[in-house]
Steps between C-alpha positions, in 0.01 A plus 500: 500500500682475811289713668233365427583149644603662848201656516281178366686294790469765762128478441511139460730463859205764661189270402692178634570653805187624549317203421732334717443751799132405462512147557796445771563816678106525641407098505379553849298776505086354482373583203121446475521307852745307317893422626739392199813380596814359280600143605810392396666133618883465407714202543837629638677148508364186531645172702744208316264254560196667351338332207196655445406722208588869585847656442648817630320829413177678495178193508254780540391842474114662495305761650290360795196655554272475821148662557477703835137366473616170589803527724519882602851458697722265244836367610780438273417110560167556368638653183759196476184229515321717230781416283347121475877402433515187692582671832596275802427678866521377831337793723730814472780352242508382142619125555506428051370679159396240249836196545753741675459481901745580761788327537755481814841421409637568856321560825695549807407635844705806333546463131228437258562454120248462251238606225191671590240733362523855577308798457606854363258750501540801303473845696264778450617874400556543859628373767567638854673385791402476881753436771880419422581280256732219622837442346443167349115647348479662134264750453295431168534751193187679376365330171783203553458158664547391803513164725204487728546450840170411550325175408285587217179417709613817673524738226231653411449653145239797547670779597822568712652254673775490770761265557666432808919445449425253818150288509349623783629849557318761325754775680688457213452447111382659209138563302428443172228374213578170342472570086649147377612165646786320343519098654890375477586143555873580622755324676519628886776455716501639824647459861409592862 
């Protein structure tokens, strides 16, 4: 009897992981000129003043899908508008999704405090490096997220994509496809 229940949740553990391969670990790879991407959008903390309806924790999670047909070089922004979850953008950056914007707590000409959306995008089964890799940079893990240091109107979701540690200078950086994005409202706090 024993045996039998190893081997009944080996087989089980096999299919689940197998099913699960097939819809996360290839969402960007076109499938009938077809890109399908997992969104997810995650409340990390949220200000004391806020008084809207949404609480820490996950508010959304789908596959995205765009037709090549109609957009044949998608960004990660474009994915994020697909969602039709109430997304706020001013040019490059998400400014709100649905009640929760941006928030500044502290802004100094060296300091800034506050809550913002952020993006994490979710690495390919690859990723290679160009250059030297600064001290303060992390390089991303295959198959693992990763913050973006590109605006999501610059990532583009067909394909490999390289990211720059410093805007500007492609001397130095690393290449990778985008296979999820994760959006985190998070406190920041950084100085300069």
């Amino acid at each position: 009897m024993k045996n039998i229940t190893k081997k009944l949740l080996a087989i089980f553990l096999m299919v689940v992981m197998t099913i699960g391969m097939g819809v996360t670990a290839f969402a960007a790879t076109p499938q009938n000129n077809v890109i399908t991407v997992p969104v997810t959008i995650v409340i990390d903390a949220l200000p004391s003043n806020y008084t809207g309806n949404y609480e820490v924790g996950q508010i959304y999670h789908k596959n995205v899908s765009i037709d090549l047909n109609n957009n044949s070089n998608p960004t990660a922004m474009d994915f994020i508008k697909a969602t039709r979850f109430g997304i706020h953008a001013s040019g490059d950056y998400i400014t709100g999704i649905k009640d929760i914007y941006n928030y500044d707590e502290e802004y100094t000409s060296n300091h800034y405090k506050g809550y913002s959306w952020m993006i994490d995008l979710k690495a390919g089964s690859s990723v290679t490096t160009t250059g030297t890799k600064p001290a303060w940079a992390t390089l991303p893990v295959a198959g693992n997220n990763f913050e973006s240091p590109l605006a999501a109107t610059n990532v583009y979701m067909n394909g490999t994509q390289f990211f720059p540690y410093t805007y500007g200078d492609n001397s130095n950086g690393f290449s990778t496809s985008v296979e999820g994005i994760t959006l985190r409202y998070s406190l920041v706090e950084m100085s300069w």
